[in-house]
C-alpha positions, 0 to 999 in steps of 0.5 A, spaced: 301 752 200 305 748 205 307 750 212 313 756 212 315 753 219 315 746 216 319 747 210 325 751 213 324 745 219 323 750 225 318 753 230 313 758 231 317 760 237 324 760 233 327 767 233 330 771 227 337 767 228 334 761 229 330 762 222 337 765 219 340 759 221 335 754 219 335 757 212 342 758 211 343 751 212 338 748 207 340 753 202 347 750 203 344 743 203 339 744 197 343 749 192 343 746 185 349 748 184 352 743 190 349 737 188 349 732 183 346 734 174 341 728 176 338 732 182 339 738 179 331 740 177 329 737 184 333 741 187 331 747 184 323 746 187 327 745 193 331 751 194 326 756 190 321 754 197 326 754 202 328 761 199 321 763 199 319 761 206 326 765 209 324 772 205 316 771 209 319 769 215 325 774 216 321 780 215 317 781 222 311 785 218 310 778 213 311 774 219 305 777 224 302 777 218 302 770 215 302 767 223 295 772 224 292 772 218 295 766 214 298 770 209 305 774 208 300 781 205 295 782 211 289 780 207 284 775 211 284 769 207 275 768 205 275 761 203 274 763 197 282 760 195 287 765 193 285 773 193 277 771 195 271 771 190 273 775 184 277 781 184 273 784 191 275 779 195 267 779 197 265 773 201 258 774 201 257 769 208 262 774 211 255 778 214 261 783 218 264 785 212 258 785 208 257 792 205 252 795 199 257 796 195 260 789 196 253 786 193 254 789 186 262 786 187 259 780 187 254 779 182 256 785 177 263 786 179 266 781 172 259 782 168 258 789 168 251 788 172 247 796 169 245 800 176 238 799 173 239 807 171 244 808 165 250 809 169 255 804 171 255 801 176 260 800 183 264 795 179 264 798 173 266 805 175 272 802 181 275 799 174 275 805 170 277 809 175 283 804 177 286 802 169 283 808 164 284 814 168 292 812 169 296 811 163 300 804 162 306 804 167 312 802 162 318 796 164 324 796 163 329 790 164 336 792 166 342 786 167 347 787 173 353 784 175 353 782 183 359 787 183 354 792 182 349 790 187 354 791 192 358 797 190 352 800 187 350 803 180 346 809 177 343 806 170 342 811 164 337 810 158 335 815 154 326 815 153 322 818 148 314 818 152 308 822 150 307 828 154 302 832 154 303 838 148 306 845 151 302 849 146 295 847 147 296 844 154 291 838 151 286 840 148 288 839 141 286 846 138 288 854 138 287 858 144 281 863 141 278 856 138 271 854 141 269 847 142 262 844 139 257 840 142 258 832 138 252 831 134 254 822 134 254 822 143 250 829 144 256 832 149 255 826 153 262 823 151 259 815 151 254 811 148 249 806 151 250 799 149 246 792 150 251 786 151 248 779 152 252 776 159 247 769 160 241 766 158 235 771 159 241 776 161 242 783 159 247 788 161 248 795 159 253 798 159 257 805 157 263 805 152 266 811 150 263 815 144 269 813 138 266 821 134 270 825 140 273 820 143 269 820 149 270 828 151 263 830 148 267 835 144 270 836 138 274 842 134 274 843 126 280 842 122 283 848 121 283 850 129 288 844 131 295 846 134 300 847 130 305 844 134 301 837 136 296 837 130 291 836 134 293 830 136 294 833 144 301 830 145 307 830 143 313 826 143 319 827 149 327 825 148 330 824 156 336 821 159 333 816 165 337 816 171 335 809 176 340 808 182 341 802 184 343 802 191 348 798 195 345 791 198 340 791 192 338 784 190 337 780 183 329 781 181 328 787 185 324 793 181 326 801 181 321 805 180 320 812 177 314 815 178 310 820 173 315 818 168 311 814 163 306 816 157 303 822 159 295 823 156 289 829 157 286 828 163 289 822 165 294 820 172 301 819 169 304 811 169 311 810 172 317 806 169 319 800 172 326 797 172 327 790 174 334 788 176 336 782 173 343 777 173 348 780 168 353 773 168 354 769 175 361 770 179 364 763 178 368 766 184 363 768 190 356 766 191 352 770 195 345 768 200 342 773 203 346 778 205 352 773 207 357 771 201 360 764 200 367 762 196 371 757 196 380 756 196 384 750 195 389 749 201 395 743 201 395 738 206 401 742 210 397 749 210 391 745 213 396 742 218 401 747 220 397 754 218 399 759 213 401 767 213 399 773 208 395 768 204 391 771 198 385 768 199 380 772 195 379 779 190 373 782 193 367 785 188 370 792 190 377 790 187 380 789 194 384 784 195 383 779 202 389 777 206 389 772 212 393 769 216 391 762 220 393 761 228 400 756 227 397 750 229 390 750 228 388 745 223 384 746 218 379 740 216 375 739 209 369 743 208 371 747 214 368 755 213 373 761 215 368 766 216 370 773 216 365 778 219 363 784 214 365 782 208 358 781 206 353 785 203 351 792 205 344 790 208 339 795 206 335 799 210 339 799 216 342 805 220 348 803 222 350 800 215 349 793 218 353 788 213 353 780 212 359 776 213 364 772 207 364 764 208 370 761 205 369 753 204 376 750 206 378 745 201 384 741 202 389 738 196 392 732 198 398 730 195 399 724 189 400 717 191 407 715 193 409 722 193 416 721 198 423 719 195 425 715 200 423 710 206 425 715 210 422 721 208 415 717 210 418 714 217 420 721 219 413 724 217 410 718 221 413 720 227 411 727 227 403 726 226 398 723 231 398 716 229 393 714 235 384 714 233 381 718 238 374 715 236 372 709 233 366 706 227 361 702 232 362 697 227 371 697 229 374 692 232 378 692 239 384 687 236 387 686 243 380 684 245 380 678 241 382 671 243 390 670 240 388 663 238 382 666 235 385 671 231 391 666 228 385 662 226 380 667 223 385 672 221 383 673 213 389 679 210 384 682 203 391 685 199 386 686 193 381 693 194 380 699 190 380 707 194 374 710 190 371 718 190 364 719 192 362 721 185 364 714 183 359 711 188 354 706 185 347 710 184 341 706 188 333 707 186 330 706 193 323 705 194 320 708 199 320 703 205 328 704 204 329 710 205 325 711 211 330 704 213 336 709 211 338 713 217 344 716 214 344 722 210 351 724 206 351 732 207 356 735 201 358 740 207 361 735 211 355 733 216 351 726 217 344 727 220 341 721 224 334 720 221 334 723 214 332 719 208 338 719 203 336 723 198 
């Protein structure tokens, strides 16, 4: 996995602004929805990592975590690769952590190793304890719109589950009935059995007796429950409330516990709801807990400002309202921010919100668009004419030599003005993109010493 710090280009020493910063800057550069359809997949890898380093490194717990252990869960990685070896996570030269119980992790935590005296051994007993005494946990999916994460939700869905029946509390007969010993498991409730598991290798291991089901007991016919006819449960009909809070995001998992199928002897499973995108805002976009959206302004709003301008209906149907000082010019890909109109960050006490970003974009007016020679002129005369900075490559005109320019003077009349998308598309090879210092930011800046990509 590639270093978190390396991928968000920032350092270990970075502070939780400068990480934020770091993210909201990629994710913006990077977005699939920003670039064009032929980046679009390489774009999609690129913005999952950055998205993925951003959620480790923007916890303090993950974070002391992956900086102490190389890992976002805590677990000291064993050189093993992934979780360690097998399901334990055993690493059999790691002399401090060794345990007895470890050894047969090891070497019979995937086979089934018998214990030598007919019983299950550690690794057995930990799995049937950890899947068979607990019932199936049941998941659900649900599809939301971003309005409902921000305001909040309550999901009902009707369930029908196994419970255990009401009548015989589980056993599957009447009250005054007495039980008798299986004659097939002889009151044991499993079987011994040989398995292969290598060449010269032979494992035991016990599997539930299919006479009684594993209880070591049985009940004649004519005893059964009336209610549940033996069969222990019966079927449940309920409605299901989830609440999803505010701030909540796409991909998070309400958790319902103990309400899943019920069985004899057995702890009961949860329900699980993930959280997935209904249908995608085309108006606002949200990353982290910020939103972004854009507005179209003309040329004379961008120059001279503009008042009690609609610019936005929020998700709670509220309708945005802003004002720019006059005077103050709006530039293309500029943001107005506006502070807490973003999502409600969960987990805060003083019910923290992100902040609304809105790109400025600026229409321009169509060719020709003055009537007469003298609306142009009067525009002229108002607008600063003069360039306060110049490309290295601009030429000082009154710098040069006036016989020199009258010689060398080559006036071009034939030229075209095209859009960036209309640029030609070039196939660099890699020592080309190492030459190429200027890197086109969709978002209104040019990075010295980034490959174009």
């Amino acid at each position: 996995m590639s270093d978190l710090y390396e991928v968000l280009g920032i350092h270990k020493s970075s502070t939780s602004v400068e990480i934020k910063k770091a993210y909201r800057k990629l994710a913006l550069a990077h977005h699939p929805d920003k670039v064009p359809e032929a980046e679009r997949e390489k774009a999609e890898i690129k913005f999952k990592e950055i998205s993925a380093a951003y959620e480790i490194l923007s916890d303090d717990t993950k974070r002391f975590n992956y900086d102490t252990y190389g890992d976002a869960s805590g677990k000291k990685s064993n050189g093993f690769g992934g979780g360690g070896a097998g399901a334990a996570g055993f690493n059999p030269f790691d002399e401090e952590d060794f345990t007895p119980d470890d050894f047969f992790n090891f070497f019979g935590g995937r086979g089934g190793f018998n214990d030598g005296y007919g019983g299950h051994s550690h690794s057995d007993a930990h799995s049937h304890t950890a899947n068979s005494n607990r019932t199936p946990d049941s998941n659900l999916n649900v599809k939301v719109t971003l309005a409902d994460l921000y305001n909040g939700k309550t999901v009902k869905m009707t369930s029908t589950r196994d419970i255990i029946c009401t009548g015989c509390k589980g056993t599957g007969a009447k009250s005054t009935a007495k039980p008798k010993t299986c004659a097939t498991c002889k009151g044991a409730g499993y079987s011994t059995k040989l398995r292969r598991v290598g060449a010269g290798m032979i494992a035991k291991e016990n599997v539930p007796c299919t006479a009684c089901k594993g209880e070591g007991k049985s009940y004649r016919e004519k005893d059964n429950c009336k209610k549940c006819h033996g069969k222990k449960i019966i079927e449940e009909t309920k409605i299901l409330e989830f609440v999803i809070e505010k701030g909540s995001k796409f991909g998070d998992r309400v958790v319902l516990k103990g309400e899943s199928d019920q069985a004899p002897g057995k702890v009961t499973g949860d329900i699980i709801l993930t959280i997935n995108q209904k249908d995608k805002n085309e108006n606002l976009e949200r990353m982290g807990d910020d939103l972004f959206t854009d507005i179209t302004i003309s040329l004379s709003e961008a120059l001279c400002g503009f008042k009690n301008k609609v610019v936005l209906k929020h998700l709670d149907n509220r309708i945005i309202q802003i004002s720019t000082p006059t005077g103050k010019v709006l530039r293309p890909n500029q943001f107005i921010k506006i502070p807490n109109e973003g999502f409600f960050v969960r987990g805060s006490r003083a019910l923290a919100r992100g902040d609304l970003y809105i790109k400025v974009n600026i229409e321009f007016p169509n060719d020709f668009w003055f009537t007469e020679r003298a609306e142009l002129d009067k525009v002229k005369n108002i607008l600063p004419t003069a360039v306060k900075s110049k490309q290295s490559n601009e030429i000082d005109v009154d710098s040069i030599d006036e016989d020199l320019l009258k010689n060398n003077l080559h006036d071009i009349s034939k030229f075209q003005i095209i859009d960036l998308e209309n640029l030609p598309d070039y196939e660099l090879t890699d020592n080309e993109e190492e030459d190429n210092d200027y890197d086109y930011d969709p978002y209104g800046e040019a990075d010295d010493g980034c490959a174009r990509q």
